[in-house]
Phi, psi and omega in degrees: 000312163337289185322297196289351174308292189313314190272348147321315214269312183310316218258333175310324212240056144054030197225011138203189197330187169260133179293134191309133176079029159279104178291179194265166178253109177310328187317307202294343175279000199263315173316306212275287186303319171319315180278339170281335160284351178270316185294349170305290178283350166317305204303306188297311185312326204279333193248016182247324182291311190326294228280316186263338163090013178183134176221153167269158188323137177326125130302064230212126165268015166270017155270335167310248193356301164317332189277300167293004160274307176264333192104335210288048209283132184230164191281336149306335175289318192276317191309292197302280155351301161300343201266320181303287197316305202298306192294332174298344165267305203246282184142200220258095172235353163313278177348287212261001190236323192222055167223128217272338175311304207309321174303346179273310206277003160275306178285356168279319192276352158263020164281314160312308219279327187295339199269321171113025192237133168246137174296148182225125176321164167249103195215133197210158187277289167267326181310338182280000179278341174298309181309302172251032159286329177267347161247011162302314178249005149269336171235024189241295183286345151290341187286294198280328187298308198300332191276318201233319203250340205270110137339321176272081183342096183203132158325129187318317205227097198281154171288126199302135163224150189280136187200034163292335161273153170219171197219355198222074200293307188289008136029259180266000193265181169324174179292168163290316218271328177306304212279027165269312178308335192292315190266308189304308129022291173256336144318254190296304173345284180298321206262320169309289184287305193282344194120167205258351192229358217303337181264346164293324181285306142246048166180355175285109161339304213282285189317341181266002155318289187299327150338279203313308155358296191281343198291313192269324180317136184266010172294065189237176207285093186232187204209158180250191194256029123324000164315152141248345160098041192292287199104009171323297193316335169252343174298345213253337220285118163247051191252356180081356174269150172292062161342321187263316211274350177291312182307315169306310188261016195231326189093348208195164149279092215273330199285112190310011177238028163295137196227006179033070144271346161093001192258337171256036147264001162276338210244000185319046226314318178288327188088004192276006189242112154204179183276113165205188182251147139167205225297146143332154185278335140326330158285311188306157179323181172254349189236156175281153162300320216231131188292109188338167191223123160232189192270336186228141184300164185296321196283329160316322169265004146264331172279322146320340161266000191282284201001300180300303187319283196315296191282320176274332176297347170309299212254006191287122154059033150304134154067013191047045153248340180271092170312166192304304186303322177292334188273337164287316177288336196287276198328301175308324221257318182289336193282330192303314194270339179261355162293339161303338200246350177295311172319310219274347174257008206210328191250146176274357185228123161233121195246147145187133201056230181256024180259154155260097173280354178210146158239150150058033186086025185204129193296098243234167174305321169322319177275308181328301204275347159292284182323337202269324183266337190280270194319306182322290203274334172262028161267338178290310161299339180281313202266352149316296169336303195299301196304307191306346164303332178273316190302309204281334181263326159305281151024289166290301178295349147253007155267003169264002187293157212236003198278125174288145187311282178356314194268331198275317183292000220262345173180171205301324217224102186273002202293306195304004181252342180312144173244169189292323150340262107069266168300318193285339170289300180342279175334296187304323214285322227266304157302307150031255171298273181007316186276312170298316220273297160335282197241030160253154164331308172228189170269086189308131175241040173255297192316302172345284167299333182271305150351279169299358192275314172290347138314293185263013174242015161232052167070015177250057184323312159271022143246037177248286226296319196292340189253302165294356156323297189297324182275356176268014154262338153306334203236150167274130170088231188285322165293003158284317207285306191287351153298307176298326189311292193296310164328294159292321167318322205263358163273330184294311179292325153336318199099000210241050204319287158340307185287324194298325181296296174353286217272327182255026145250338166296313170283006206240324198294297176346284231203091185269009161278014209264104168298322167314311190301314201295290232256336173271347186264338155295331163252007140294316174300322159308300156293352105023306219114331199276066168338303153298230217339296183298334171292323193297322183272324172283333176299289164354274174328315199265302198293350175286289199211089176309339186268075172241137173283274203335327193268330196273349175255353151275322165299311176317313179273331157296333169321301171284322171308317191269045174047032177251053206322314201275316175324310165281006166271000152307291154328272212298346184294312186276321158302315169305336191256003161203050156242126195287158189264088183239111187302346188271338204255329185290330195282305188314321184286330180301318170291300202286332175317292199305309202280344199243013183073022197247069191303316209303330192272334186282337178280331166317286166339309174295314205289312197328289183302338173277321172290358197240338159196135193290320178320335177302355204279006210233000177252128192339145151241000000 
C-alpha cells in the first residue's frame, strides 16, 4: 500500500514514467495526424512556390512583425491574428494541433521514449516568463523604440500595403545550413534537457501571447465530481501541468501552458475530464491549496536567470547566423546544463533520466562524461559572448565613423577627409573585428564588409579588396551586389580597371538598379579607352535617374572632349542643378572629374568648393 502511495505522490510531481494502467490517449493519435498534415501542407506551399514561382506569403507569425514595422500586411499576420482571437474563446489549442515545433518536439520524444528515455518535465519558477518577454520585444519593443527612443522621424502606425503574395518565399527565414542546427536544437535538444514541451515553455515568443491569451478564455479544461485524483492526467500531460492538483483546487485547468491536447481527458479512467466553458482563469482563485512542486530552490532560480540573459545576449546574431528563436533555445538549454553541473559540485545525489550522476558525494563515470560535456558547450556559449562581443563593438565604431562613402572613395588615400574621430574609430573598429574574425568559428559575412571598410580607410587598400572578395561569397542579393560594388570602386582608384569592371558587372547581374555600379563602370571604361561603351553606361544611368551630379558631369565632360558642345553644356545645365551646394561633395566631384582628366569641370568644382568654405584652399587635389 506504502508503494502505491509513493508512486501516486511520484506521478503529481511529474518525475516518472507512466505507471502500468494508464490507457493510451485516443487524442494523441487524432493529434498526431493534425500536425503530420500541416507539415504536409508547408511542404506542399514550398513546392507550389518552387514550381510556380509566386505564392502567398509565409504563414509564420514571425511575418507579424513585418506588418507592424513595415505596413506589410501578409498571411503570417492575418493567421497570428486569427490564432490570437480562437485562444481568447477556446484557449491556446493553436499550441498544441497547429504548430509544426511543437510536432518536431513530439517526435523527438517519442524517438526518446524508443530509445527507453522519457523527458521529464522542468519546471522553474521565473524562467517561464521568457516566452513573453520575447514576445513583448519581438512585437512590442520595436513599437515603443519608435515612440520614445528612435532619432529618426517615421510614423507610428505605418502605411498598410497588401503583401499576401509573395515571389520570395524564403525571404525572411534562415539558411538550410541555420535551420538544420535550429530544428535539432528546438527540437531534440530542448525535449531532451526540458522536457516534451521544453520550448514551448520556455523560450517560444508566439506562446507567450498565446498564455496570456488563454488567461481570458472561458474554454478550458474542466472536471465532474467523478475525480478520484488517480494523478493519470498528469502522468499523461506533456505540457508540464499538474492536472489533478488544478482540477481539484480550480474546478478547471489554469495553467496558460495548457495547450488542450486532450490527452488527459482521454486517459481519464472515471471520464471526470472534458473541454468546456465558463469563467476564466481570471476569475479563478489566485492561489492553489497545495503548494507547487518545482525542479529549482529560489537561488537557483536566480542564478538560472543571469544564466539565461548572458547565454542568450552571447549566441543571439554571433556570426550574423543565430536567430532570435534559436539564441532563445540556446539560452534554455545552457541555463539547464549549468544547473545541473552546478548540482554536481554542491548536492550529494544527482539524477537525469535514468542516469545516476552522482551517489553519496561521489561522481560516477556517467557524470564525469556529463560534466565533461556540460563544460564543452557552455565554454562554447562562452566563447560566442566573446566573439560576439568583438562583433558588437566593432559594429558600434562603425557607426560611429563620420566620413562620407562618397568623400573616402573620391580618391586612392582617404586619410586627409579623416577626422580625428574618424582614425580612433578606424583603429578601435578595426581590432574588434579582427579578433572575432581571427578566433571566431565561422566567418561573418555582415562583419566582413565593415572589416574591409576599415581596412581601407587606414590605408590597406588590397586587403580591403580581399576581404570583400570573402564576403561576397557568403552574401546574397543586395549585400552581394554592394561587396562587389565596393570592391570594384576600390579597384579603379588602384588603377586596376579590368578587374574593377568584372565586379561591377557582377554586382549589376546581383542588383541592376544599382546605379552607383553604372557610374563607377562607365569610369573603368574610360580609362579603358573604350570611350563608347562609357558613355553608353553613364547615358544608361541618367536616363535610370536624371538627377545624378556625379554621371551628368562625366558626361558632360565626354561631350566636350568629343566636340559635342551643346550637348555637355545640357549635361553640365543638369549636374548644376541637382548638385547640392556642400563643399565637401563639390571637391569629391572634383577629385573624381580630375582622375577621369575631365580638368575643366573638376577645377569648377574646386573653385566652388573653396567659395562655400576657404579652408578647402590648402587641400590635395
Amino acid at each position: 500500500m506504502k508503494s502505491g502511495c509513493d508512486d501516486r505522490q511520484a506521478i503529481r510531481q511529474g518525475v516518472v514514467p507512466l505507471p502500468v494502467g494508464i490507457r493510451k490517449s485516443k487524442a494523441s493519435r487524432w493529434r498526431a495526424a493534425a500536425l503530420v498534415l500541416l507539415n504536409l501542407l508547408m511542404v506542399a506551399h514550398f513546392i507550389q512556390w518552387w514550381v510556380v514561382g509566386r505564392t502567398v506569403s509565409p504563414i509564420e507569425p514571425s511575418e507579424t512583425m513585418h506588418t507592424l514595422q513595415r505596413g506589410a500586411i501578409n498571411a503570417g499576420f492575418i493567421f497570428f491574428s486569427l490564432a490570437i482571437l480562437a485562444t481568447l474563446i477556446f484557449g491556446r489549442f493553436v499550441c498544441g494541433w497547429g504548430c509544426h515545433i511543437l510536432a518536431l518536439q513530439d517526435f523527438c520524444a517519442w524517438l526518446l521514449k524508443k530509445m527507453g528515455l522519457t523527458p521529464k518535465p522542468f519546471r522553474s519558477r521565473l524562467l517561464v516568463y521568457v516566452p513573453l518577454i520575447g514576445a513583448l520585444y519581438m512585437f512590442v519593443w520595436p513599437t515603443a523604440y519608435k515612440l520614445f527612443a528612435s532619432s529618426e522621424p517615421s510614423p507610428l502606425i505605418p502605411a498598410f500595403t497588401n503583401h499576401l503574395v509573395t515571389t520570395n518565399f524564403w525571404e525572411t527565414f534562415p539558411s538550410f545550413a541555420v535551420a538544420v542546427p535550429f530544428l535539432l536544437i528546438c527540437g531534440f535538444v530542448t525535449v531532451y534537457f526540458l522536457g516534451q514541451k521544453g520550448f514551448c515553455t520556455y523560450a517560444c515568443p508566439y506562446g507567450g501571447f498565446f498564455g496570456l491569451a488563454d488567461k481570458w478564455a472561458p474554454g478550458k479544461i474542466r472536471v465532474t465530481d467523478a475525480c478520484n485524483q488517480c494523478g493519470h492526467c498528469t502522468a499523461t500531460c506533456t505540457s508540464n501541468v499538474l492536472v489533478h492538483q488544478e482540477v481539484r483546487d480550480f474546478k478547471m485547468v489554469v495553467d496558460p501552458g495548457c495547450m488542450k491536447c486532450m490527452d488527459c481527458i482521454s486517459v481519464c479512467p472515471n471520464d471526470a475530464l472534458y473541454f468546456g466553458f465558463g469563467k476564466p482563469t481570471v476569475a479563478a482563485p489566485k492561489s492553489s491549496k497545495t503548494p507547487r512542486k518545482y525542479s529549482l530552490t529560489w537561488p537557483e532560480e536566480f542564478f538560472g536567470s543571469a544564466v539565461f540573459l548572458i547565454s542568450f545576449l552571447s549566441v543571439r546574431g554571433v556570426y550574423a547566423l543565430v536567430p532570435f528563436l534559436m539564441a532563445l533555445g540556446c539560452a534554455a538549454v545552457a541555463t539547464f546544463l549549468a544547473l545541473k553541473t552546478w548540482r554536481l559540485f554542491t548536492a550529494s545525489d544527482v539524477f537525469f533520466h535514468r542516469f545516476i550522476l552522482k551517489k553519496a558525494g561521489k561522481l560516477s563515470k556517467g557524470g564525469w562524461g556529463f560534466l565533461t560535456c556540460s563544460v564543452l558547450a557552455l565554454g562554447l556559449v562562452a566563447h560566442s559572448g566573446w566573439v560576439r562581443y568583438h562583433e558588437s563593438a566593432g559594429e558600434r565604431a562603425f557607426q560611429r565613423l563620420q566620413i562620407p562613402d562618397e568623400l573616402a572613395l573620391a580618391q586612392a588615400n582617404p586619410d586627409p577627409w579623416m577626422s580625428s574621430t574618424d582614425r580612433e574609430m578606424v583603429v578601435d573598429g578595426k581590432n574588434h573585428l579582427r579578433a572575432a574574425s581571427n578566433f571566431g568559428l565561422f566567418a561573418n559575412r555582415e562583419a566582413l564588409p565593415k572589416l574591409a571598410w576599415f581596412e581601407y580607410l587606414s590605408g590597406n587598400a588590397k586587403q580591403a579588396i580581399e576581404l570583400l572578395g570573402q564576403a561576397s561569397a557568403l552574401q546574397k542579393d543586395q549585400a552581394k551586389a554592394l561587396s562587389y560594388y565596393y570592391r570594384g570602386t576600390i579597384l579603379n582608384r588602384l588603377g586596376r580597371y579590368e578587374e574593377a569592371q568584372k565586379e561591377f558587372d557582377r554586382a549589376l547581374a546581383e542588383r541592376d538598379d544599382l546605379i552607383l555600379a553604372r557610374e563607377e563602370k562607365g569610369e573603368s571604361l574610360w580609362q579603358l579607352g573604350r570611350k563608347e561603351e562609357a558613355i553608353a553606361v553613364w547615358t544608361d544611368a541618367v536616363q535610370r535617374n536624371a538627377r545624378l551630379p556625379l554621371t551628368n558631369n562625366q558626361l558632360a565632360g565626354a561631350k566636350r572632349s568629343a566636340g559635342q558642345l551643346e550637348e555637355a553644356a545640357a549635361y553640365e545645365k543638369q549636374a548644376d542643378q541637382s548638385t547640392p551646394d556642400d563643399p565637401l561633395f563639390h571637391w569629391m566631384l572634383g577629385l573624381r572629374l580630375k582622375t577621369l582628366g575631365m580638368t575643366d569641370l573638376a577645377e569648377k568644382h574646386f573653385k566652388r568648393a573653396i567659395q562655400l568654405n576657404p579652408q578647402f584652399q590648402g587641400q590635395p587635389r
